[in-house]
C-alpha positions in Angstrom: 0.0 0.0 0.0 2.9 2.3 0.7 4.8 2.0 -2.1 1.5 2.5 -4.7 1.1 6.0 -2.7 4.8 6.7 -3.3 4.3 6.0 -6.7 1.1 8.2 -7.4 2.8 10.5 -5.3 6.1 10.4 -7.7 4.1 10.3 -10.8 1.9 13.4 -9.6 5.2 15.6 -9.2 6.5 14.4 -12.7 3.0 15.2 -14.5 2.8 18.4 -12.3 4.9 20.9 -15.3 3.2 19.1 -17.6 1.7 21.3 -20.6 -1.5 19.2 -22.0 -3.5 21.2 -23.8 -7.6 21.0 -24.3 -9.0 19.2 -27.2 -9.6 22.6 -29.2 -5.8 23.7 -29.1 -4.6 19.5 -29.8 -1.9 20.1 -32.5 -1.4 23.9 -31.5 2.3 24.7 -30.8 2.9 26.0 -27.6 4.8 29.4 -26.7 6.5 29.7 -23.7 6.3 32.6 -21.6 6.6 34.1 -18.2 4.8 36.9 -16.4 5.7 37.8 -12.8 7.6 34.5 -12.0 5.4 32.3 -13.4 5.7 30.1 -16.4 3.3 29.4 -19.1 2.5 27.9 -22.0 0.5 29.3 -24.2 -1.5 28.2 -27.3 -3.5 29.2 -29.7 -6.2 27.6 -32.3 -7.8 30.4 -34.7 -9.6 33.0 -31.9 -8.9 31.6 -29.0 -5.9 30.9 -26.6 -5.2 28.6 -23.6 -2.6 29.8 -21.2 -1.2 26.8 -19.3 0.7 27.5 -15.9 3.6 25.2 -15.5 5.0 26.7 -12.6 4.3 26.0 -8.8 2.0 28.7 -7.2 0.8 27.4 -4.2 -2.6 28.7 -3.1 -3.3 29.9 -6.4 -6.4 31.5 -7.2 -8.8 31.6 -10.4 -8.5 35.4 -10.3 -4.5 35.8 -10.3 -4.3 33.2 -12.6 -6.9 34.5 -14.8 -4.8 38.0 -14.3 -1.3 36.5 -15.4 -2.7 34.2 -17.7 -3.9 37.0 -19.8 -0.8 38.9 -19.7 0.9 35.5 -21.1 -1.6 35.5 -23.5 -0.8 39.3 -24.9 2.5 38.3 -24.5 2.7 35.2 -26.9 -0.1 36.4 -29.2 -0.4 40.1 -29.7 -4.0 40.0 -29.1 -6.3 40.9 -26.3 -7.8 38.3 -24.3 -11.6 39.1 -24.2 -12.5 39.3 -20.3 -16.3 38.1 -20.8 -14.8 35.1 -22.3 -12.2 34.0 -20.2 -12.7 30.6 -17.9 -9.9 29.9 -15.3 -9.0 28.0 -12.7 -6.0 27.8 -10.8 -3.9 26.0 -13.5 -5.6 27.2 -16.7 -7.0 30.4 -18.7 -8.9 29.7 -21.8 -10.3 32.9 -23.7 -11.4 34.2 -27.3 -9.0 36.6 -28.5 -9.7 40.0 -29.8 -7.1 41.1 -32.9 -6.4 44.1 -34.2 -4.3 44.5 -37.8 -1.6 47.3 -37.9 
């Protein structure tokens, strides 16, 4: 019984910088970036983006995460995250992003 928790326990720290993306951004390449300490990957399918945090932020809420997630998002896109569409949890921002041309 021990060892299976030391196991889980070993394979929950090895998937924890794990970037997996949602089904929409599957085949997306990912951009890394960081904002404020924190790492990210970001991608990007057509009008939307997914901001993944790979870093460790203990205690993390939905609301700084949605806050540097966004910024990574800019960051690695150009475009503006649109705040009525943006979900978030502690580990990941998805949004539809707002473009402007030159």
């Amino acid at each position: 019984m021990f060892r299976a928790w030391i196991a889980a326990a070993l394979a929950a720290l090895a998937l924890a910088a794990c970037s997996s993306p949602g089904m929409r951004f599957v085949g997306a390449e990912p951009t890394r970036v960081e904002v404020d300490g924190w790492s990210f990957d970001v991608y990007r399918a057509g009008d939307e983006a997914q901001a993944i945090r790979l870093s460790r932020a203990w205690g993390a809420s939905a609301e700084l995460m949605a806050l540097r997630g966004a910024e990574a998002m800019r960051r690695a896109t150009g475009c503006e995250p649109v705040e009525k569409s943006m979900r978030a949890d502690p580990s990941v921002l998805t949004a539809v992003l707002r473009c402007t041309t030159g």
